[in-house]
RODO-2510 file (C-alpha; in nm, 4 decimals, decimal comma):
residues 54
     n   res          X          Y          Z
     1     x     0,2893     0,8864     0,7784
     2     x     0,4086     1,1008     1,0750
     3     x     0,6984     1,2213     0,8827
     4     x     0,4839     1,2706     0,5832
     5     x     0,6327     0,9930     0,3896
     6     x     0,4375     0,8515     0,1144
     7     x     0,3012     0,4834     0,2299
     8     x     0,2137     0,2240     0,0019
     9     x     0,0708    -0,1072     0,2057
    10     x     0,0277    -0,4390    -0,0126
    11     x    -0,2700    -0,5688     0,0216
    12     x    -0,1641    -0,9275    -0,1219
    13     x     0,1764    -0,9133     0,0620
    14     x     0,0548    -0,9123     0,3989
    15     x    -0,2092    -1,0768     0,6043
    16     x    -0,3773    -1,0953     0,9618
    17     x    -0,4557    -1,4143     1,1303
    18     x    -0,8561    -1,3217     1,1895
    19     x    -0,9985    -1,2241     0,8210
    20     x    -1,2278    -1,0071     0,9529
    21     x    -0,9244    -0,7559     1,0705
    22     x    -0,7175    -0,7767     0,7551
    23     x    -1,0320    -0,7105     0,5863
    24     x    -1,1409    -0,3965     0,7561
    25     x    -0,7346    -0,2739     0,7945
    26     x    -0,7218    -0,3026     0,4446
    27     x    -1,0509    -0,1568     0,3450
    28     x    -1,0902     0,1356     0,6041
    29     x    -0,8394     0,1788     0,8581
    30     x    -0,5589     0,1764     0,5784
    31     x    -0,6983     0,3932     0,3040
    32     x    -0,7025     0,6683     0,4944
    33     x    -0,3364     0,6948     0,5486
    34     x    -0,1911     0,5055     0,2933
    35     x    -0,2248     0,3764    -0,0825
    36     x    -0,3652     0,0324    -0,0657
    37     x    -0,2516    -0,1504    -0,3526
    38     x    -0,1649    -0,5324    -0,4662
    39     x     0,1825    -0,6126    -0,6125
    40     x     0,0940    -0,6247    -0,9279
    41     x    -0,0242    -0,2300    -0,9349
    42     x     0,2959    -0,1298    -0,7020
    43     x     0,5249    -0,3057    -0,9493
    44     x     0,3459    -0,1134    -1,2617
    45     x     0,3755     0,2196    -1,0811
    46     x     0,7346     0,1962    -1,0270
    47     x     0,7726     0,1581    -1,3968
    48     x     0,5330     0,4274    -1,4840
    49     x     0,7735     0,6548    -1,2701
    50     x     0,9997     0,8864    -1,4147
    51     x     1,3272     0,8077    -1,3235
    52     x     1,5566     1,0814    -1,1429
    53     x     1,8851     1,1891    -1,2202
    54     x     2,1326     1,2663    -0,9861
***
C-alpha cells in the first residue's frame, strides 16, 4: 500500500484464529486499504482484464 501498489486481500483464502478479528480485518480495517474480495470475484477480474502487450 506504501508503495502505492494495488492490494487485493481474499477474504475466503485467509483466516484468523479468533472470528471476531478476521471478521472486523475483513470488514473495516481492510477495506480501507485494499479490495476485499473472495476467489471467485479475483479469478473473474483477471479475466475481465485486458491483456497487455509487450
Amino acid at each position: 500500500m506504501d508503495l502505492d501498489y494495488e492490494l487485493t486481500i481474499l477474504a475466503d483464502a485467509c483466516a484468523d484464529s479468533d472470528p471476531e478479528v478476521h471478521r472486523v480485518l475483513l470488514g473495516k480495517v481492510f477495506p480501507r486499504q485494499a479490495s476485499v474480495l473472495d476467489t471467485d470475484a479475483w479469478v473473474q477480474s483477471l479475466r475481465n482484464r485486458p491483456s497487455s502487450s509487450a
